[in-house]
C-alpha positions as a Markdown table, in Angstrom:
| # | Residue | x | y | z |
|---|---|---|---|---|
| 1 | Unk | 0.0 | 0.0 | 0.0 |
| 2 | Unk | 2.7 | 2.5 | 0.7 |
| 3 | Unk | 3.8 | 1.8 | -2.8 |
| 4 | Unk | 0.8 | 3.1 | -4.3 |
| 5 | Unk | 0.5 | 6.4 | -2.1 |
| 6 | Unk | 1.3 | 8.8 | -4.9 |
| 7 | Unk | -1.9 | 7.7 | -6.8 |
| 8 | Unk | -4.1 | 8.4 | -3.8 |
| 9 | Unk | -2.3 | 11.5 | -2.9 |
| 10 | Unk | -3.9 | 14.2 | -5.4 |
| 11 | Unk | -7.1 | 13.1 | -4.3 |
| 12 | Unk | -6.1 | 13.9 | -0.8 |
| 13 | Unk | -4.5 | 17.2 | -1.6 |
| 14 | Unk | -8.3 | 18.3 | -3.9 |
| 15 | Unk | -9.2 | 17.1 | -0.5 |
| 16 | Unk | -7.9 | 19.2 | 1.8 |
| 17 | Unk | -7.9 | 22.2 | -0.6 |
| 18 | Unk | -11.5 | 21.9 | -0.4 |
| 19 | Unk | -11.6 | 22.3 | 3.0 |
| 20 | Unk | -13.8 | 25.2 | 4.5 |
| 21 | Unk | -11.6 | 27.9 | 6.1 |
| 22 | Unk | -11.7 | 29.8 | 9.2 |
| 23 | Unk | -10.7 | 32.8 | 6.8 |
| 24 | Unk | -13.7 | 32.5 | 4.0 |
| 25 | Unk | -16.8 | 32.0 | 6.6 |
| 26 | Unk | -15.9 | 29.1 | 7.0 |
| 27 | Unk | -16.3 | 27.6 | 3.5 |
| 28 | Unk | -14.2 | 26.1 | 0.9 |
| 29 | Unk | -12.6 | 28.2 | -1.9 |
| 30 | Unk | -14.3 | 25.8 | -4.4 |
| 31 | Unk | -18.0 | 26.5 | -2.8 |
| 32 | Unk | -16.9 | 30.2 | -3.0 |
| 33 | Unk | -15.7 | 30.2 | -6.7 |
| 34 | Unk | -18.8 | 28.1 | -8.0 |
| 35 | Unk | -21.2 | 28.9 | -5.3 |
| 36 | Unk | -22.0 | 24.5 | -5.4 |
| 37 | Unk | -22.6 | 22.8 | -2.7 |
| 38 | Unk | -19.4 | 21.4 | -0.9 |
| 39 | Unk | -18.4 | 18.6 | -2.2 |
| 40 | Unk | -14.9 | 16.6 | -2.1 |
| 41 | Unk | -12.9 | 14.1 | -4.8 |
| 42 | Unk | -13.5 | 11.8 | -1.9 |
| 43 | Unk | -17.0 | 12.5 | -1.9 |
| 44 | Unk | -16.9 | 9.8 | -5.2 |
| 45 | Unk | -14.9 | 7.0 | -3.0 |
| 46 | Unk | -17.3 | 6.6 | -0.8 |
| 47 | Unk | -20.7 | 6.7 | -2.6 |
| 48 | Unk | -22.7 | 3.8 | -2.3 |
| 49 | Unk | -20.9 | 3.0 | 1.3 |
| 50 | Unk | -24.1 | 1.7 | 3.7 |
| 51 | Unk | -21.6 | 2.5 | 6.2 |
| 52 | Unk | -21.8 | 5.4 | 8.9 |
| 53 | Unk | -19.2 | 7.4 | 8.4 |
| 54 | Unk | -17.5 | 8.9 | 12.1 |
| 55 | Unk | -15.9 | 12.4 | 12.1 |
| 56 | Unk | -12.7 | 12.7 | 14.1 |
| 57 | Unk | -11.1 | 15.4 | 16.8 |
| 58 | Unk | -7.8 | 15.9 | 15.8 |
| 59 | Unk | -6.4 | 18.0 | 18.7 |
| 60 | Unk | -2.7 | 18.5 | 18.5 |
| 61 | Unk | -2.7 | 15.8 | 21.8 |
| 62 | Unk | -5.0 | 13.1 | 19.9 |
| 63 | Unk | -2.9 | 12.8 | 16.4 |
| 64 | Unk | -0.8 | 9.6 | 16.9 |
| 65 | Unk | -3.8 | 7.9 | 18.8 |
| 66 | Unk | -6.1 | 8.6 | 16.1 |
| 67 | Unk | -3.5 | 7.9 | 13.3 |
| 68 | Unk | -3.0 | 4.6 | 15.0 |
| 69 | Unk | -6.6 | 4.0 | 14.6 |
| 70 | Unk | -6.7 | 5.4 | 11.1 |
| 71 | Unk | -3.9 | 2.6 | 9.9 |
| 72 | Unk | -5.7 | -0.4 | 11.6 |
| 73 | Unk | -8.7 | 0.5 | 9.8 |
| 74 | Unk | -7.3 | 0.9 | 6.7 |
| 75 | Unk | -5.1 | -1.9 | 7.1 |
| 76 | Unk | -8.6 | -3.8 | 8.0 |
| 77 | Unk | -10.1 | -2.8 | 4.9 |
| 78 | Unk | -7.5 | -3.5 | 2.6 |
| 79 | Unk | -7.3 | -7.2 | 3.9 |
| 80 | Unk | -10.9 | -7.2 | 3.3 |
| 81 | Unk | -10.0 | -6.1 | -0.3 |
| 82 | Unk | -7.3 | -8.5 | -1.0 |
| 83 | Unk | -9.8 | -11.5 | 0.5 |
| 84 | Unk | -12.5 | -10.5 | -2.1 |
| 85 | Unk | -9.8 | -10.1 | -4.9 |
| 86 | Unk | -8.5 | -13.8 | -4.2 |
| 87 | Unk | -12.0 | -15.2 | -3.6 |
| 88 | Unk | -13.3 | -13.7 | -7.4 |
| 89 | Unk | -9.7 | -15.1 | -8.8 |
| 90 | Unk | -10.2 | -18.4 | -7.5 |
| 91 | Unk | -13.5 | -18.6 | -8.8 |
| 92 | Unk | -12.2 | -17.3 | -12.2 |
| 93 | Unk | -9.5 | -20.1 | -12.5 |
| 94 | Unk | -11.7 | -23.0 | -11.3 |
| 95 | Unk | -14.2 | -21.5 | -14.0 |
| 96 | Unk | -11.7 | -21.9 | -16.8 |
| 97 | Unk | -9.6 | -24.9 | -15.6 |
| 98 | Unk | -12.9 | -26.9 | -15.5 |
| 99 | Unk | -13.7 | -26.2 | -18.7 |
| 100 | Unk | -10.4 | -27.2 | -20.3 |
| 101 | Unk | -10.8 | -30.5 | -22.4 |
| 102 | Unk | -8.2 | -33.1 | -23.9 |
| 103 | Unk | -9.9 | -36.1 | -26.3 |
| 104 | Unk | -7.9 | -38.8 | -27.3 |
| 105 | Unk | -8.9 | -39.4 | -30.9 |
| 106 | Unk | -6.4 | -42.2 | -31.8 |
| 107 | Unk | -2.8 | -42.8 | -31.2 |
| 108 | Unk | -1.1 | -40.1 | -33.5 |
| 109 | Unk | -3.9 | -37.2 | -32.9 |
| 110 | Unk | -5.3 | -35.1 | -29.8 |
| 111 | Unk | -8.1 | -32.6 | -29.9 |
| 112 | Unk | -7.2 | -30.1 | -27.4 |
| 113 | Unk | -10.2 | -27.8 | -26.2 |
| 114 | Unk | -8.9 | -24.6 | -24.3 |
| 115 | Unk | -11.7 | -21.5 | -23.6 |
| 116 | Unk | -11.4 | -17.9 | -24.3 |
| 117 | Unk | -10.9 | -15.7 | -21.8 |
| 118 | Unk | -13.3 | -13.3 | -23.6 |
């Protein structure tokens, strides 16, 4: 996962820049500039999610507490991820290896019968 940070971090980054500020009423320059409703890149990651989503207080004091709680949730959910992923591939090669066929037609010929993947 740490590997793959730099694709996740622009979406962070719109992230935070959308963040309402102290300095503009408390809204976000995007909400300013287009005078939308607030919404965030990460707005699209989590549509569809039938989970309650928690809001955190991160007070200078609570940051490696609640980091600490951020990675075992992640690290939860991408072993949750990787499960499915394995589970869906396993299924795809028992698909396919089942289906795979050899015929003996005679001693000098073989009909070999191997499926698509499309």
């Amino acid at each position: 996962a740490e590997q793959e940070w730099h694709y996740l971090l622009p979406v962070v980054q719109a992230n935070l820049n959308q963040t309402p500020a102290a300095s503009l009423t408390s809204k976000s320059p995007m909400e300013l500039f287009t005078a939308l409703n607030l919404t965030t890149p990460l707005d699209v990651v989590v549509v569809g999610m039938k989970k309650e989503l928690r809001e955190s207080d991160w007070t200078v004091k609570d940051i490696p507490k609640n980091l600490d709680k951020l990675r075992a949730s992640l690290k939860v959910m991408h072993k949750e991820v990787l499960e499915k992923n394995a589970t869906r591939a396993a299924k795809a090669t028992e698909k396919y290896e089942s289906s795979a066929m050899i015929m003996c037609l005679g001693p000098t010929s073989t009909n070999v019968t191997i499926p698509s993947c499309s």
